[in-house]
C-alpha positions as CSV (number, residue, x, y, z in Angstrom):
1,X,-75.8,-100.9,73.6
2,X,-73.7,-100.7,76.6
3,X,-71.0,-98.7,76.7
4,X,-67.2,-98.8,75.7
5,X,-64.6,-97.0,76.9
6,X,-60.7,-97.0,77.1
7,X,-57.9,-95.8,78.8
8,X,-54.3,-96.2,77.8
9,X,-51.3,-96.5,80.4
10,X,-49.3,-93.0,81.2
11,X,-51.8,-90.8,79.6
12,X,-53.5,-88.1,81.9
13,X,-55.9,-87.7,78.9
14,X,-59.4,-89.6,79.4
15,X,-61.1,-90.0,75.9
16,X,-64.4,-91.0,75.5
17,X,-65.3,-93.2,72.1
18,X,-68.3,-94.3,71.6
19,X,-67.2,-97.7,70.1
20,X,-64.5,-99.0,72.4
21,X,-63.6,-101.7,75.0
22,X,-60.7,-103.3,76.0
23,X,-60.5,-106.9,76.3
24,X,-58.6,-109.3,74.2
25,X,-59.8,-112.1,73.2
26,X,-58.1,-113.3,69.5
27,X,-54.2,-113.1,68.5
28,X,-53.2,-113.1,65.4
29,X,-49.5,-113.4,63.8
30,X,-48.1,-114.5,60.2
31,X,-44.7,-115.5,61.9
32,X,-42.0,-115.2,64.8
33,X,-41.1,-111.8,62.6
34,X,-44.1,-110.6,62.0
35,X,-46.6,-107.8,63.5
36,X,-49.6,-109.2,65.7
37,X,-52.6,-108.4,65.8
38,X,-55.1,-109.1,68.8
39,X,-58.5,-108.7,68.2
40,X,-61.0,-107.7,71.2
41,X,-64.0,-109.0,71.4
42,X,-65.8,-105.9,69.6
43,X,-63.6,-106.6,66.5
44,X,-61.1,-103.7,67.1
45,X,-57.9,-105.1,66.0
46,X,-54.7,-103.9,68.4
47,X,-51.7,-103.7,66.3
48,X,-48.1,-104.0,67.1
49,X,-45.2,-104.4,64.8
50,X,-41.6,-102.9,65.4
51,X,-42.0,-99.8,62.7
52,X,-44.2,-98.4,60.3
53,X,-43.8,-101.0,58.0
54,X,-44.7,-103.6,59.9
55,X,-47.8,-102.0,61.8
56,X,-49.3,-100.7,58.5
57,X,-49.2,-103.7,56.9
58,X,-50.9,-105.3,59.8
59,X,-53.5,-102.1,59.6
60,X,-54.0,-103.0,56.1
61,X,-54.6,-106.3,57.0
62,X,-56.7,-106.0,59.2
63,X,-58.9,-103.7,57.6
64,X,-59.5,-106.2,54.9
65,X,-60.4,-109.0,57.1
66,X,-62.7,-106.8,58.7
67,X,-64.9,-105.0,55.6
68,X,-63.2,-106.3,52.6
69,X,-66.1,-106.1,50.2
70,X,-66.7,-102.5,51.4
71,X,-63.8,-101.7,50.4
72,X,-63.0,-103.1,47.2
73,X,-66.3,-101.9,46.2
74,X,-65.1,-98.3,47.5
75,X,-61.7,-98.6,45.7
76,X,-63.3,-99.3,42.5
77,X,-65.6,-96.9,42.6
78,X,-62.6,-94.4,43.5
79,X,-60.9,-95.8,40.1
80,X,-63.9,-94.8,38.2
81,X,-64.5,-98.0,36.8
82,X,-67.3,-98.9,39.1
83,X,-69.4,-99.4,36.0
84,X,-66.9,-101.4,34.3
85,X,-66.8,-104.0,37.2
86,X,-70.3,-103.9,37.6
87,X,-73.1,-102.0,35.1
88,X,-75.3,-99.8,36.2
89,X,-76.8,-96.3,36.0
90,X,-75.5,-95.6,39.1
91,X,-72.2,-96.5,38.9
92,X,-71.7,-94.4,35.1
93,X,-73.0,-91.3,37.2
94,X,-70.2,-91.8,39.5
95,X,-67.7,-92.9,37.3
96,X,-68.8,-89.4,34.9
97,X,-68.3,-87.8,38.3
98,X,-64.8,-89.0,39.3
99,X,-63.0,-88.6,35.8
100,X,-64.4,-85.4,36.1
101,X,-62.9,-84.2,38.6
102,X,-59.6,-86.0,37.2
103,X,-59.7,-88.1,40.8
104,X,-57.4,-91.2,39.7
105,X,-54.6,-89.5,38.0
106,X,-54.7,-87.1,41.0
107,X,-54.3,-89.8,43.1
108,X,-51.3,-91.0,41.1
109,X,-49.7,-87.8,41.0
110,X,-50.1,-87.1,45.2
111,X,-48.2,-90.5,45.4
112,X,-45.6,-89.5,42.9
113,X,-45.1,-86.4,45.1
114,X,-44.7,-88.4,48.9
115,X,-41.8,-88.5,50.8
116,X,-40.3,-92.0,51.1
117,X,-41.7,-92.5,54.8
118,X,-44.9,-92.2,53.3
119,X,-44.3,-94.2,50.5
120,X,-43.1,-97.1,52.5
121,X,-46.9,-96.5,54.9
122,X,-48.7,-96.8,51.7
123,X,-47.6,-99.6,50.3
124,X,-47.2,-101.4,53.3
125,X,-50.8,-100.8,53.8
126,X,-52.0,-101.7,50.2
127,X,-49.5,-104.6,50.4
128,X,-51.6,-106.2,53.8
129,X,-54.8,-106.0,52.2
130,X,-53.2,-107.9,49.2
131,X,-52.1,-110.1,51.2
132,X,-55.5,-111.0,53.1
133,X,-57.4,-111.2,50.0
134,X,-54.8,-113.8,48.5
135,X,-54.9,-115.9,51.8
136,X,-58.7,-115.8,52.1
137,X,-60.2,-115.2,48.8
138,X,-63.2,-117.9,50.1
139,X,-64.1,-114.3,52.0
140,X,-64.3,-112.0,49.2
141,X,-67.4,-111.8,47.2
142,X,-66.4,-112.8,43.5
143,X,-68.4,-109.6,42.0
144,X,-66.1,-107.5,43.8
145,X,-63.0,-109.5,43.1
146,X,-62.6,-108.0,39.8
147,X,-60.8,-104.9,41.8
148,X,-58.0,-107.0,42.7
149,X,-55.0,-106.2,43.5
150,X,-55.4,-103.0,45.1
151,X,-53.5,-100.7,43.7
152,X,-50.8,-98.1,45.5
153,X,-53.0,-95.4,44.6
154,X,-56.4,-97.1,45.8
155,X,-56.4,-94.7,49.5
156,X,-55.3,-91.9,48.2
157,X,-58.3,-91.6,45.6
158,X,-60.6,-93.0,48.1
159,X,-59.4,-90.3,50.6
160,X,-60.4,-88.2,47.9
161,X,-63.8,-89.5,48.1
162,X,-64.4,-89.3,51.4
163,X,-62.9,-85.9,52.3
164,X,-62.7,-83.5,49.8
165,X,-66.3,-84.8,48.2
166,X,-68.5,-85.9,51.3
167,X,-67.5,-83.5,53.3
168,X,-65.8,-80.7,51.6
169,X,-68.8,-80.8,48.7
170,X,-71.2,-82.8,50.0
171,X,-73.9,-80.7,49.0
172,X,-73.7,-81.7,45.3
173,X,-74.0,-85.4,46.3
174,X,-77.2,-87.8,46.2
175,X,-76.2,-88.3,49.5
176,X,-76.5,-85.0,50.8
177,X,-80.0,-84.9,52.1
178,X,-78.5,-87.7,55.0
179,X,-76.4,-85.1,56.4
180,X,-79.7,-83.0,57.2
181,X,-79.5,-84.9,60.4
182,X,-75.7,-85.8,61.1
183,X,-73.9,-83.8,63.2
184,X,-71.0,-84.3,65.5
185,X,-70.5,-83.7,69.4
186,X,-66.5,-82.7,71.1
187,X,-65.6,-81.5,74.4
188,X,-62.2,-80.7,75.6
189,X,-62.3,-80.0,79.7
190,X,-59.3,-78.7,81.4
191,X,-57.8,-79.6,84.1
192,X,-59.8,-76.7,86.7
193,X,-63.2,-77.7,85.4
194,X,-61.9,-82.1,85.8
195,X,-62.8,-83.3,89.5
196,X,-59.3,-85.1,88.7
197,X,-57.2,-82.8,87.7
198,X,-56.3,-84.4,84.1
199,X,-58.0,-83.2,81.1
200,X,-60.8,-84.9,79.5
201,X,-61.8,-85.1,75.8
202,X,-64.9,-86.6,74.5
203,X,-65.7,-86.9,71.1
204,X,-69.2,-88.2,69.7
205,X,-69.2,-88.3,65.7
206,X,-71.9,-89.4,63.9
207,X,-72.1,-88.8,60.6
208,X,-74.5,-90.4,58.3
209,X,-74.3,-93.8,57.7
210,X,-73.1,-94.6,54.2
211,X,-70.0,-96.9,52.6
212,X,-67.7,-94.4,52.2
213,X,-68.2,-92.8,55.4
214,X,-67.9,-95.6,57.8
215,X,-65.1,-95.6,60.7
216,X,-63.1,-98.4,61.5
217,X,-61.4,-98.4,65.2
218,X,-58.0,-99.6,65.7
219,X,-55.1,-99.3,67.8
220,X,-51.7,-98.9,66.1
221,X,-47.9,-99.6,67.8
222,X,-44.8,-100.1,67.3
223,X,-40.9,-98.5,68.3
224,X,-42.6,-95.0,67.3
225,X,-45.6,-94.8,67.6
226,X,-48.6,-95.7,70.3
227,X,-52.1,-94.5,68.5
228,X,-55.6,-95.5,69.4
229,X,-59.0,-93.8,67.1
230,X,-61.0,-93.9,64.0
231,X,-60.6,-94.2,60.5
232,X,-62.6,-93.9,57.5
233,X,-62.5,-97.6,55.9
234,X,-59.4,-97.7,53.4
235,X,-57.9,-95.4,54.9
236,X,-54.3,-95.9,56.0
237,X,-54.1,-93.1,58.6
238,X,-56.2,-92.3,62.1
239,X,-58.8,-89.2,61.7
240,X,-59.5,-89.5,65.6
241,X,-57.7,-90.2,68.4
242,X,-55.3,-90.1,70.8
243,X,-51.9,-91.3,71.8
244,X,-49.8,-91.0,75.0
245,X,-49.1,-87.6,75.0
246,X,-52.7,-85.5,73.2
247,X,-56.1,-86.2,71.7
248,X,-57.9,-84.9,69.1
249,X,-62.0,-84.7,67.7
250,X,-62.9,-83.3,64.7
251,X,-66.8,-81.9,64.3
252,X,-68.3,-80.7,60.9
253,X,-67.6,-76.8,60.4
254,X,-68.6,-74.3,58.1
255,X,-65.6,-73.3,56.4
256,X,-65.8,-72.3,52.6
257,X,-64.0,-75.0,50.8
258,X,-66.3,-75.5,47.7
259,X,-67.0,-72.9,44.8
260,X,-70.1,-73.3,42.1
261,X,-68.9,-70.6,39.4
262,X,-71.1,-69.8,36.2
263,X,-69.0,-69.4,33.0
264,X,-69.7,-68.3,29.4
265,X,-68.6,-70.7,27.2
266,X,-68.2,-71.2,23.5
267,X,-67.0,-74.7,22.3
268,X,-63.8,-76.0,24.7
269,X,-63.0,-72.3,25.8
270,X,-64.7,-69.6,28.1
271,X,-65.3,-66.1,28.6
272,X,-62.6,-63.9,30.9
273,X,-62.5,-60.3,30.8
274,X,-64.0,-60.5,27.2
275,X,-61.3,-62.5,25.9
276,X,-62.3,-66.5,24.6
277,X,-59.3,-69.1,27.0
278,X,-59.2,-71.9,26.1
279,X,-60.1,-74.8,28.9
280,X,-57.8,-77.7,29.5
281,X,-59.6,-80.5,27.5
282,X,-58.3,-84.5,28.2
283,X,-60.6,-87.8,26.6
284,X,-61.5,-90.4,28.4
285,X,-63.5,-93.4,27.9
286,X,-65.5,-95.5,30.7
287,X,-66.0,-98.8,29.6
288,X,-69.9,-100.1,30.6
289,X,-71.2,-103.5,31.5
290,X,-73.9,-104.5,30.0
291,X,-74.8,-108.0,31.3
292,X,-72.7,-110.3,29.0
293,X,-71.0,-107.7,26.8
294,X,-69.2,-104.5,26.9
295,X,-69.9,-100.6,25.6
296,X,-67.8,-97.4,25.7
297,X,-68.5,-94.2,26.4
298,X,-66.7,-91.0,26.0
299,X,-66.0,-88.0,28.0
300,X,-63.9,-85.2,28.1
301,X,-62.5,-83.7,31.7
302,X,-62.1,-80.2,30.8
303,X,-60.6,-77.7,33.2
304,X,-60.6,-73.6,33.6
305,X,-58.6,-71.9,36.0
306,X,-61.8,-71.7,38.0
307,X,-62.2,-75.3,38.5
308,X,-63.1,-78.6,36.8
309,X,-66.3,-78.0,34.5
310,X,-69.2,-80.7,35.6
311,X,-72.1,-79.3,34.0
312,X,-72.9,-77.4,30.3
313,X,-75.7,-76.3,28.9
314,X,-76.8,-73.5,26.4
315,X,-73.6,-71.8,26.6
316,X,-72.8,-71.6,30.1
317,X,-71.1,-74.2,32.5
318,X,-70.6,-74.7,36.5
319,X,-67.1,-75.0,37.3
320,X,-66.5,-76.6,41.1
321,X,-63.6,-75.3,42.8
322,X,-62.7,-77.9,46.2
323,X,-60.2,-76.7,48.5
324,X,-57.2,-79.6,48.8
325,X,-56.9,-80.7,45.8
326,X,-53.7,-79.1,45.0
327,X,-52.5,-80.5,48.4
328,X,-51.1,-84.4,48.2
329,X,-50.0,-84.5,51.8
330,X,-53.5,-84.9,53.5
331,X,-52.8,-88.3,54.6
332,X,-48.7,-86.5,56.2
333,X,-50.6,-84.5,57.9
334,X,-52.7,-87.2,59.8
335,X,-49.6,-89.2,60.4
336,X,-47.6,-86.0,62.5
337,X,-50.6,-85.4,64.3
338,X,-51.0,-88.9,65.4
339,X,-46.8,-88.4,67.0
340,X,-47.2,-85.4,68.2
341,X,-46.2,-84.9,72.1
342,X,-47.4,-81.8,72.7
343,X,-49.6,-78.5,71.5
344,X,-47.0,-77.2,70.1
345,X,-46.5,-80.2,67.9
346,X,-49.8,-80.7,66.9
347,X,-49.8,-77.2,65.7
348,X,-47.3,-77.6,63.4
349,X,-48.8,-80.6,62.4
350,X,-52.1,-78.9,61.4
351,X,-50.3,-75.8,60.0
352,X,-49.5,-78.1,57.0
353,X,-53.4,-77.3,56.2
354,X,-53.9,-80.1,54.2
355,X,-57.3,-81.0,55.6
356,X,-59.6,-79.7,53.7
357,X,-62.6,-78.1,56.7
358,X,-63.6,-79.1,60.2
359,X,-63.3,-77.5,63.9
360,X,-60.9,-79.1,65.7
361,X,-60.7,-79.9,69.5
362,X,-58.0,-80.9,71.6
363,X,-56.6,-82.3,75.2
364,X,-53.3,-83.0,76.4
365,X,-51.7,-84.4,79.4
366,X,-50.0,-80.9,80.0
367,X,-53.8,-80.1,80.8
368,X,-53.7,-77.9,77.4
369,X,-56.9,-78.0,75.7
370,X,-57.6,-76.1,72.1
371,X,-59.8,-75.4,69.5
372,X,-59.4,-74.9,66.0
373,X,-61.7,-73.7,63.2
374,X,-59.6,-75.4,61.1
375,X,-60.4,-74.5,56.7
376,X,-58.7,-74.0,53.7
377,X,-60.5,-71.1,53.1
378,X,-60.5,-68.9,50.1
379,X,-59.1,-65.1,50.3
380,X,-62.1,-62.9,49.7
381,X,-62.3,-59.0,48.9
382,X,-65.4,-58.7,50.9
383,X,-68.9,-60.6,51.5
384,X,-70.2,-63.0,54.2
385,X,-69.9,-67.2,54.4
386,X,-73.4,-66.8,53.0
387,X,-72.9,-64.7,50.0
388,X,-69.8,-66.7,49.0
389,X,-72.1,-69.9,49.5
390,X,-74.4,-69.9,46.3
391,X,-73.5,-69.8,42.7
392,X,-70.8,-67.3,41.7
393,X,-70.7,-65.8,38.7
394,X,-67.2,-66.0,37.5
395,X,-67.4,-62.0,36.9
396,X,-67.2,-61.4,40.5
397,X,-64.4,-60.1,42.3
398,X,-62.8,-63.1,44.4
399,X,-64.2,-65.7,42.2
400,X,-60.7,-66.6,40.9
401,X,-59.6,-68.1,43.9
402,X,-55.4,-67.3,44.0
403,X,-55.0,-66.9,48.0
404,X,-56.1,-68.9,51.3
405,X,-56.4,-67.7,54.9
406,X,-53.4,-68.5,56.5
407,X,-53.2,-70.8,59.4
408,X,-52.2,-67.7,61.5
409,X,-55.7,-66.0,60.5
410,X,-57.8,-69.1,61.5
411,X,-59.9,-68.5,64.7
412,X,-58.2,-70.3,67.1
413,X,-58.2,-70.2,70.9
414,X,-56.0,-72.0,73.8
415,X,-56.9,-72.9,77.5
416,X,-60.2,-70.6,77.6
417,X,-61.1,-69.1,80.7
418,X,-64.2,-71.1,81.3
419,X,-62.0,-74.3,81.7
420,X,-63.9,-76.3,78.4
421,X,-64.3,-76.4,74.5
422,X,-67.6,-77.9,73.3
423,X,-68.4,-77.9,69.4
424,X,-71.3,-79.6,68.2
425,X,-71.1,-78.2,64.7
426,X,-71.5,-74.6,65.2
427,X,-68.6,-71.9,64.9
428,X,-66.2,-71.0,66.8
429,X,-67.3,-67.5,68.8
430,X,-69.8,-69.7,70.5
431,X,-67.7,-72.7,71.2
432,X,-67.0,-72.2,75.2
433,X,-68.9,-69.8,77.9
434,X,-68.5,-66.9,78.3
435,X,-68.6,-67.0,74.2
436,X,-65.7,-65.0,72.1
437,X,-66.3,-61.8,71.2
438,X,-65.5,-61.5,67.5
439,X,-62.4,-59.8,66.7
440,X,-63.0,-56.1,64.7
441,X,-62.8,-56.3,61.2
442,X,-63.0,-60.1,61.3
443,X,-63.1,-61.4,57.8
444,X,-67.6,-62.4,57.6
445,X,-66.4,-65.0,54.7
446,X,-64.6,-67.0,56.8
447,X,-67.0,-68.2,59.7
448,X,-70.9,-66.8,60.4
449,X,-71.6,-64.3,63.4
450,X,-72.4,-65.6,66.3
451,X,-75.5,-67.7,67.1
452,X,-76.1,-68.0,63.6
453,X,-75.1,-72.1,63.6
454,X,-75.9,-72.4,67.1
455,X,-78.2,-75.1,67.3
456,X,-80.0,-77.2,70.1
457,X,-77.0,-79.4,70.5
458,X,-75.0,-76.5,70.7
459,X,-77.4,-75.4,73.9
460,X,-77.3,-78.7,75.6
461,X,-74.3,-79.1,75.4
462,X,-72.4,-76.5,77.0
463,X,-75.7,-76.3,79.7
464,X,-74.7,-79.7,80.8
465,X,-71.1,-78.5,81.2
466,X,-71.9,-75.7,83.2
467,X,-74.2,-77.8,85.2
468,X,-71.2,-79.6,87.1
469,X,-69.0,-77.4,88.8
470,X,-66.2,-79.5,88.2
471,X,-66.4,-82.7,85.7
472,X,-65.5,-86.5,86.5
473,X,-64.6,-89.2,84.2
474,X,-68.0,-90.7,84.9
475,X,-70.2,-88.2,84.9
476,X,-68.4,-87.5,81.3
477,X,-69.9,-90.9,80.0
478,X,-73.2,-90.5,82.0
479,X,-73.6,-87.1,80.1
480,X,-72.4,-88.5,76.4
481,X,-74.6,-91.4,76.6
């Protein structure tokens, strides 16, 4: 495939996707008052609309046009209703799986809870996809119309999906085997190690290839905003990117963010410190398709203060913690890192912590670079990452989660020595050259010692690096292809 690149006007930054290129080729525009949309000849729409309203609308839009049966498919899956819509064994797993976990009401109550800015984003988004779908229903698959209109709450529970499932507790997923051989490639090159003298940031995901983790590329404008990356599909907000000012990769880390706990239980309560509590007990029913007629099935989504219970049997039950759950302003977060200006900015962007795991790496024009092993990790009295990794009996000190580490407490460093960050997938210590020593009495729950996740990619990549004494813009996509 040959190679895609872009680079925006004013910005030092030179970032490297590996699904981009620049020409126009198709406008698009409902009216005189209305966003447009041009659409290169890759299919990457470039949107511009005077304020949010406008350009999410458009993003929505455009999103639609592009995947539109993805996504509805996705959505009501995300609803739990998937075997409503459409039968299946399949589809009742996920749907058992999703009311669960209490996913659609959550995703009601995070929109309940959003500031009106985000509000207006939302709908605006949901309100463009409507939109498409009404204008060019010939383009939707009939099976999957079913799911119409997308509802406000449709991204939120999809971005519960995507994030706090597939990648916060992917390892309890079908899916998981796929990720055996996914991984995820970053650099961030200063200005001293850049034959130009601007910083350069390259970043290389490629996570397996599945519905619900599929990017989508776009380019958003408008009076306050100028942002160009990747999004999941039905997503309203950019994952990765970069604006004028900063960029930003994110790579699979190895933060804690899911519990297993193993509880005694006796009818709709469980066993704490030898007294019977009772667990949080709500009825559902899914409703099944069965070729021409309809069944019902119940289920109860029954909570402790451990987690959500998935799994009983002869008197004991797994209870999943997931970290993020009790935080509605993921999607916030995404939105003040894509305006930030600056480090500083960003920072307080991701000191919201509302993502849920991955390393962070980051460029700016000030020739800043930074990396983040970004987590909303768990408090622990003692242990390592792997002891805190398996099935916790709920007996165990720490297995009542009630604290996180702190942004503050996160390893963290800023314009390293060595003049680069390179991450692919391994921790922090050994994420530049000379590697970091670990700090004394360093926390062992919150990342593994060094060399422990440091894999062939890992090697190569900072090898190539140090290969070039300083680092050009070319060489950068010779070495990334």
């Amino acid at each position: 495939m040959k190679q895609k690149i872009i680079t925006m006007k004013r910005l030092s930054i030179l970032l490297i996707l590996t699904l981009i290129i620049t020409s126009v080729s198709v406008t698009f525009s409902q009216n005189t008052n209305s966003p447009e949309i041009k659409w290169d000849t890759w299919g990457v729409p470039h949107i511009k609309g005077e304020n949010d309203a406008d350009t999410y609308y458009a993003f929505g839009w455009a999103q639609m046009k592009a995947h539109g049966d993805l996504i509805l498919k996705s959505y009501g899956r995300s609803r739990g209703q998937a075997s409503e819509y459409w039968g299946g064994d399949q589809n009742l797993k996920s749907d058992q799986l999703t009311r669960k976990l209490n996913v659609p009401q959550r995703a009601q109550e995070w929109y309940n809870v959003q500031n009106e800015k985000m509000k207006t984003l939302l709908s605006s988004f949901v309100a463009g996809m409507n939109a498409y779908c009404n204008e060019h229903g010939d383009e939707i698959s009939d099976d999957l119309k079913i799911v119409l209109p997308i509802k406000i709450t449709d991204p939120l529970a999809k971005l519960q999906i995507s994030y706090h499932f597939m990648v916060g507790a992917f390892a309890m997923l079908p899916q998981a085997s796929e990720w055996k051989t996914a991984g995820s490639n970053a650099w961030a090159i200063a200005p001293s190690k850049s034959e130009s003298g601007n910083a350069l940031l390259l970043t290389q995901p490629h996570p397996p290839w599945f519905d619900d983790y599929l990017f989508f590329e776009a380019h958003l404008q408008n009076n306050d905003l100028n942002i160009y990356g990747i999004t999941l599909i039905g997503s309203p907000v950019i994952a990765m990117g970069f604006n004028d000012n900063l960029g930003w990769a994110l790579t699979f880390n190895q933060a804690d963010t899911m519990d297993l706990i193993e509880l005694e239980v006796k009818g709709d309560s469980y066993l704490v410190d030898g007294k019977w509590i009772p667990l949080e007990v709500k009825n559902e029913t899914i409703t099944v398709k069965n070729d021409d007629s309809l069944s019902y099935k119940k289920i109860q989504v029954k909570k402790s203060e451990y987690g959500y219970i998935i799994e009983e049997k002869e008197g004991k039950a797994l209870a999943l913690r997931l970290s993020g759950l009790d935080r509605p302003f993921f999607a916030e977060q995404f939105t003040h890192m894509a305006k930030a200006s600056n480090l500083e900015e960003f920072q307080k962007a991701m000191k919201q912590l509302q993502l849920p795991l991955q390393n962070i790496i980051y460029a700016d024009k000030n020739g800043d670079i930074f990396y983040l092993y970004n987590g909303i990790i768990p408090k622990r009295p003692e242990g390592t990452l792997s002891d805190w990794s398996k099935v916790i009996p709920s007996t165990k000190p720490g297995a009542l989660v009630e604290e996180y580490v702190s942004y503050e407490d996160l390893p963290k460093f800023k314009n390293p020595k060595s003049g680069f960050v390179a991450n692919s997938n391994n921790g922090p210590w050994t994420s530049t050259y000379p590697f970091i020593e670990v700090p004394i009495n360093y926390p062992a729950y919150i990342a593994n010692k060094p060399f422990t996740d440091f894999n062939y990619r890992s090697t190569r990549s900072i090898r190539m690096i140090l290969s070039e004494e300083k680092l050009s813009f070319d060489k950068l996509v010779e070495m990334q292809s």
